[in-house]
N, C-alpha and C positions, 0 to 999 in steps of 0.2 A: 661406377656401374659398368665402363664399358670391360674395365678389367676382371669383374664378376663375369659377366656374358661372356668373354674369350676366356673362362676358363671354366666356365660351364660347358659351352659348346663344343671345345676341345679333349674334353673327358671322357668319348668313347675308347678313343686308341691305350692299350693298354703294354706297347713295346717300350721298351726300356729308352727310347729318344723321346717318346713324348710324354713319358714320366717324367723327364727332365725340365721338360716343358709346360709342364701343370705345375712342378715345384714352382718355376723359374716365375710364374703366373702369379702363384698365389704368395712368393716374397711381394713382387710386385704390386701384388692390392693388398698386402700387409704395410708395407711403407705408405702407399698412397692412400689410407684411411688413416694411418695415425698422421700424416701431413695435412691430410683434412680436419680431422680432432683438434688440432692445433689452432689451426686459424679461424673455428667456430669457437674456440674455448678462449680464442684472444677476443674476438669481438665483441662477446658476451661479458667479460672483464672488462674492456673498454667500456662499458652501455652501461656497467652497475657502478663503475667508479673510476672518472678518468684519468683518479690519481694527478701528477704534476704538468699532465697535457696541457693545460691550463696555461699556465707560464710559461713552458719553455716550446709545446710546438711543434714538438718534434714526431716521428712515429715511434722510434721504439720509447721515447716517455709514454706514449698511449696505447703502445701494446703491452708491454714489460711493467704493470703498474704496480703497487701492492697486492691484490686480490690475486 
């Protein structure tokens, strides 16, 4: 969210450095939504099926499960 709002708020200037800078913005809330995807999409996999958590214990057996 806060990488939405700095590059919403910074999307007046329309010179060619802060062109670079709304790119540079919106890689960065492009990485930092699919790293969030991520770790919503493991937990919700975790919750439906913990897979071999069970026995061994570990986190990536409870992240990394079948599902």
């Amino acid at each position: 969210v806060c990488l939405i709002l700095a590059y919403f708020l910074t999307w007046k200037g329309w010179g060619q450095r802060d062109k670079r800078r709304d790119i540079a913005l919106g890689f960065a809330s492009r990485i930092a939504s699919w790293a969030t995807m991520a770790v919503i999409v493991a937990i919700l996999g975790f919750m439906m099926d913990p897979g071999s958590w069970a026995e061994r214990r570990s986190f990536w057996s409870g992240v990394l499960n079948p599902i």
